[in-house]
N, C-alpha and C positions, 0 to 999 in steps of 0.2 A: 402260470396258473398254480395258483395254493390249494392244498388239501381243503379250507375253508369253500373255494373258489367250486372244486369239486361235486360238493357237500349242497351249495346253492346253487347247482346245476339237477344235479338228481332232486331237490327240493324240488324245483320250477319244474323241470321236465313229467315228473315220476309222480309227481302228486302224493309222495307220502311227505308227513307228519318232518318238520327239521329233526327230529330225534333219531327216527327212523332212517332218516337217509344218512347220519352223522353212523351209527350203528352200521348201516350198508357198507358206506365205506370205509369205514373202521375193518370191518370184517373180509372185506376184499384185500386189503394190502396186508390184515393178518396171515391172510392165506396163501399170498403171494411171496410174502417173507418165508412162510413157514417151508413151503417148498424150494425158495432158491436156497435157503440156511439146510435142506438137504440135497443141494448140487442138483436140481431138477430143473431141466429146460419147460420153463414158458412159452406156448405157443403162441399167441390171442390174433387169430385169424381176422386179415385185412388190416393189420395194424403192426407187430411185430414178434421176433421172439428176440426173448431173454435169456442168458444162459450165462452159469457160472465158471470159470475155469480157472485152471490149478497153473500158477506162475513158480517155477523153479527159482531158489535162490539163486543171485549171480554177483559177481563182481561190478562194483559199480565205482564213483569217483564222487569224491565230496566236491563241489563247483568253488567252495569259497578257499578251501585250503587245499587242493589238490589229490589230497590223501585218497588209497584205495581203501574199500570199504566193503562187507558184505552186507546185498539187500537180503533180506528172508526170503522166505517164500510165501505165497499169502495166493487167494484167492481174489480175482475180477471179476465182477461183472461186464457182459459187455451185453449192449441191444444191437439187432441186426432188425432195418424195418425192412419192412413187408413191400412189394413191388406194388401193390395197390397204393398203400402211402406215399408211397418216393410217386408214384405216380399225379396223387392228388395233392403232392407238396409242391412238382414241377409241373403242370399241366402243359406247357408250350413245348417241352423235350420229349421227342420222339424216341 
């Protein structure tokens, strides 16, 4: 699913105006970035959370030449879904 895909979903559903819902969701992923680019865990209940975390430089190995190497350190995203989701992704698993 594309951000377009999105956009004519809220369109059909939501009954606002294609601008409107382009704007909608323009404005939700603004808000979503704006808070993970300040290390804010994402809750969105029955669905999942989002959370950014802090990866320490380490030691690592180039695959094609062997050589050791240092990664930086950098920030991941990672998502952890929500037991309602896992639930209605697996329905048959107890």
């Amino acid at each position: 699913m594309t951000k377009a895909d999105l956009i004519e979903k809220v369109y059909q559903k939501v009954g606002f105006s294609k601008k409107e819902s382009s704007d909608l969701v323009e404005l939700i992923f603004k808000i979503v970035k704006s808070a993970l680019g300040r290390s804010e865990r994402i809750k969105i209940s029955g669905f999942g959370n989002f959370v950014v975390r802090q990866k320490k430089a380490r030691i690592g190995r180039n695959p094609q030449t062997g050589a050791s190497m240092t990664i930086s350190a950098r920030k991941v995203l990672t998502f952890h879904p929500s037991h309602v989701l896992k639930a209605e992704l697996n329905p048959n698993r107890k």
